[in-house]
N, C-alpha and C positions, 0 to 999 in steps of 0.2 A: 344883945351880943352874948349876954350868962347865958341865953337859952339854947344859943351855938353850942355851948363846949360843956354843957354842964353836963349832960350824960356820959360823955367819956372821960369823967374823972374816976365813974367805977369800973370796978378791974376787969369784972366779965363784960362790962361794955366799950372795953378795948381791947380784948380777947377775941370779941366777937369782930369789931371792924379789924385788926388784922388778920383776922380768920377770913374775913370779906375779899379784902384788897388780892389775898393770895389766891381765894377763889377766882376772880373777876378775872387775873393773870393769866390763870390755866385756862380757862374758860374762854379766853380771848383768844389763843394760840390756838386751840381746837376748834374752836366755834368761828372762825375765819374760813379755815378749810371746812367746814360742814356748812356754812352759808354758800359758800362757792361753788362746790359741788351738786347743791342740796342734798344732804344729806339727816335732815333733821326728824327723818321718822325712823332712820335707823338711831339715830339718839335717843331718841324716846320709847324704843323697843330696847334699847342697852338697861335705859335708868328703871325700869319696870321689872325687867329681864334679872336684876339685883333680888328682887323679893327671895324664892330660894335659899340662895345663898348667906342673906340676913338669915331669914326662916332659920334654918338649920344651924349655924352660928348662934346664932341665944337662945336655941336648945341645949347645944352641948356646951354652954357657956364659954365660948371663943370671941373672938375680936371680931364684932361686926364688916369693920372696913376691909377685914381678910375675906369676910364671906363673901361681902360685895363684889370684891375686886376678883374672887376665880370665879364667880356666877357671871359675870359681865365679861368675864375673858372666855368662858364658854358660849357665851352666846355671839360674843366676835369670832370665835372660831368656828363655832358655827355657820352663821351668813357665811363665813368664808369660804366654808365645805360646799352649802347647797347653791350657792350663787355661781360656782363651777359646770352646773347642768345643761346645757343648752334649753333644754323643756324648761325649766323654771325663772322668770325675771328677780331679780334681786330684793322688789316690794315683797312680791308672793312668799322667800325663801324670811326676810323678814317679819312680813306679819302670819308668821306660822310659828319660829322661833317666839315669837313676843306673846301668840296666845298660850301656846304650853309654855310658856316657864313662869307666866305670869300665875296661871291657873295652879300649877304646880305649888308655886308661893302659897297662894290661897290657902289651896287645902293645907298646907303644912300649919298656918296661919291658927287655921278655924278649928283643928284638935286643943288647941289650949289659949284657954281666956287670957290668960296671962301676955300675951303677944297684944294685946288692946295699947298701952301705951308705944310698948315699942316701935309699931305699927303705923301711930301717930306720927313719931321721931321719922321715921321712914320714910312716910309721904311726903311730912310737911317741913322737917326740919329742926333745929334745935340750936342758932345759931348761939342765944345767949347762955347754951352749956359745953360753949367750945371751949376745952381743957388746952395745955403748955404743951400735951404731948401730940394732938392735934394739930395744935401752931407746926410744930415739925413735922407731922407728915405732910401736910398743907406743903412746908417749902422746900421738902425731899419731892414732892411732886412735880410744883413749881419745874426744880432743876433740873428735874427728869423729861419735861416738856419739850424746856430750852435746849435738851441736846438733841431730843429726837426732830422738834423741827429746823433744828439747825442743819443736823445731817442728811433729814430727807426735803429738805426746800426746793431742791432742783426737781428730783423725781415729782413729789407733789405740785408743784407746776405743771409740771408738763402731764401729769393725771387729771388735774382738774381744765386744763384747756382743749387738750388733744390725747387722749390714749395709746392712739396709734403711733402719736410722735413719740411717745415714751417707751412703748415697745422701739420703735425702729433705733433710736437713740441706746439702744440696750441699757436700760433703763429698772429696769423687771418690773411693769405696771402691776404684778402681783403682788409683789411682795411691797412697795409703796402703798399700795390698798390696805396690804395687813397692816404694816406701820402705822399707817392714819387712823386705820379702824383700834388700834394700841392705844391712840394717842387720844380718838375721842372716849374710850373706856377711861381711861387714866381722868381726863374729867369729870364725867361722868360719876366716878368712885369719886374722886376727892370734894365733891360740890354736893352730893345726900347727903352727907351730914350735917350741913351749913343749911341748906334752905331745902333742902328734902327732892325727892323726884321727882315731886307735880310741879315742883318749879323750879327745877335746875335749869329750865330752858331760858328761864325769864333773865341768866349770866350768860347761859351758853349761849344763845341765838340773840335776841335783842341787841346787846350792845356792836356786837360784829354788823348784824345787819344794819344800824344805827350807822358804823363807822362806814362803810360800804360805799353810805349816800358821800361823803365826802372827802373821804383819802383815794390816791390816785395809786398805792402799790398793796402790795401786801405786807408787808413788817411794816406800812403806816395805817393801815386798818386794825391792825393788832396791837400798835400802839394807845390807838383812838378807842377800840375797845376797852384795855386796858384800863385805862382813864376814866371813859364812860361808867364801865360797872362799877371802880372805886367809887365814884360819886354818887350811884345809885345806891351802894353799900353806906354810905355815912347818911345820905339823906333817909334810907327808907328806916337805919336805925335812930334818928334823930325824930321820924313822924312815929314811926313806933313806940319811942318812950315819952315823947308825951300824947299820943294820944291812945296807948295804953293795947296798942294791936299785936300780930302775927308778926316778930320781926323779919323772919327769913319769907314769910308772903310779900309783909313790903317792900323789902327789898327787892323781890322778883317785879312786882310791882309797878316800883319804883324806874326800873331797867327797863321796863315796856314802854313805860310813858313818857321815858326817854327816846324810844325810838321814833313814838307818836309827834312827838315835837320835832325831831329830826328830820323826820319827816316830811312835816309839815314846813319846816323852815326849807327843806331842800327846794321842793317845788315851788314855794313865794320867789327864792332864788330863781330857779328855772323861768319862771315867770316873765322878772324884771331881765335878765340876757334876752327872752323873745322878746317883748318889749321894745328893746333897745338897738334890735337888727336894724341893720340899711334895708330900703325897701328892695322886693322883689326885684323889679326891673333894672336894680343898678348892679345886682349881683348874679349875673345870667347861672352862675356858678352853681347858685343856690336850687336850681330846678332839679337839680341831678338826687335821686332817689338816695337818701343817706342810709348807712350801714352801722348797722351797730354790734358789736361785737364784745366780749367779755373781756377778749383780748385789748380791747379799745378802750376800756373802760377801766381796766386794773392791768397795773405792768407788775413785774415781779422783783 
């Protein structure tokens, strides 16, 4: 049981799981509506799309998460500009954005050696040098989450089911886009510092899609995310300190393998209901071609 709790009697090792829990939070509100939509390679063209912005930030010695946060808001505003074209699909105006800014990063990168560690901080994260002032922007985020998906909950519905009903609805399916594409930036930013870019996804996507398999609305998938990446967050820093690894890796880690079992459990699930059906011939019912729908599957 000392081997449960013995690592969180030090201080950065309680800095860091609340640094987690608040990640796991944001990450769950965002990373719902980007499961739902798919949306996950515009996320991963956001968190890359950061480099620059760092880049040039610990040149002129400024606040990294400021750099991050207008290099990822220029690249949301971006897709937002070139995804207006009718000639262009939204992948295309994406993975265009993601190769120049990333490339952009690079070179800034490769003029000076000295970017070697920070670079490291960047990709992979630096969960156990979460500072008090981090904790607060952590749940100035958080907040900032909670009001944005509070306010646009109806419009983002009706975006991720039906667009057209969110236009006829007057709705402004544009400006709900920009908002969500806000809201997964906002992520996005607040989760590099914590486990870095290569694995922000392992908070932002895995646990939502984890929860997916089994909450039936949207603020209970968000819940169950929630939940989930906390847990990933205490266990992957409880396998990390004692077995001496990557904390913010295992804990991405940790979130995947969660889903793997999730997974795994849904469909043993699924299994035992076929199983357990009346046969064929008692339920004439059951011949009729069944439908499956997003809407059928997650209510709001």
């Amino acid at each position: 049981m000392e081997a449960l709790i013995e690592p969180f009697g030090v201080t950065f090792v309680q800095r860091a799981l609340w640094a987690g829990l608040l990640v796991s939070a944001v990450c769950a509100i965002a990373g719902t509506w980007v499961v739902l939509r798919g949306m996950a390679f515009l996320g991963d063209a956001m968190s890359h799309g950061m480099l620059p912005g760092v880049a040039l930030a610990a040149l002129f010695g400024q606040s990294l998460f400021v750099g991050a946060a207008l290099a990822a808001g220029a690249m949301a505003a971006g897709v937002t500009a070139l995804s207006r074209s009718p000639r262009l699909s939204q992948d295309t105006s994406i993975g265009l954005l993601f190769v120049g800014m990333l490339s952009v990063g690079v070179i800034l990168v490769s003029h000076s050696a000295s970017f070697a560690v920070d670079l490291t901080a960047f990709l992979f994260g630096d969960v156990l040098a979460v500072r008090e002032r981090d904790l607060l922007h952590l749940g100035l985020s958080l907040a900032a989450a909670l009001v944005v998906a509070a306010v646009g909950h109806r419009a983002f519905v009706a975006l991720a089911f039906d667009p057209r009903k969110a236009h006829t609805l007057g709705l402004a399916p544009r400006v709900a886009h920009a908002a969500l594409l806000g809201l997964v930036t906002l992520a996005v930013v607040a989760s590099f510092h914590v486990v870095g870019t290569l694995l922000v996804f392992g908070l932002l996507i895995a646990p939502p899609a984890a929860a997916l398999l089994w909450a039936r609305s949207i603020p209970g998938i968000m819940l169950t995310a929630a939940l989930l990446g906390g847990a990933a967050t205490y266990v992957g820093l409880l396998v990390s300190w004692h077995w001496e690894t990557a904390a913010g890796a295992t804990i991405a880690a940790t979130a995947v393998a969660f889903f793997f079992v999730s997974a795994l459990a849904s469909g043993l699930r699924s299994r035992g209901f076929a199983g357990r059906r009346p046969p064929t011939d008692a339920c004439p019912a059951d011949h009729a071609t069944p439908i499956t729908t997003l809407e059928g599957t997650v209510t709001p």
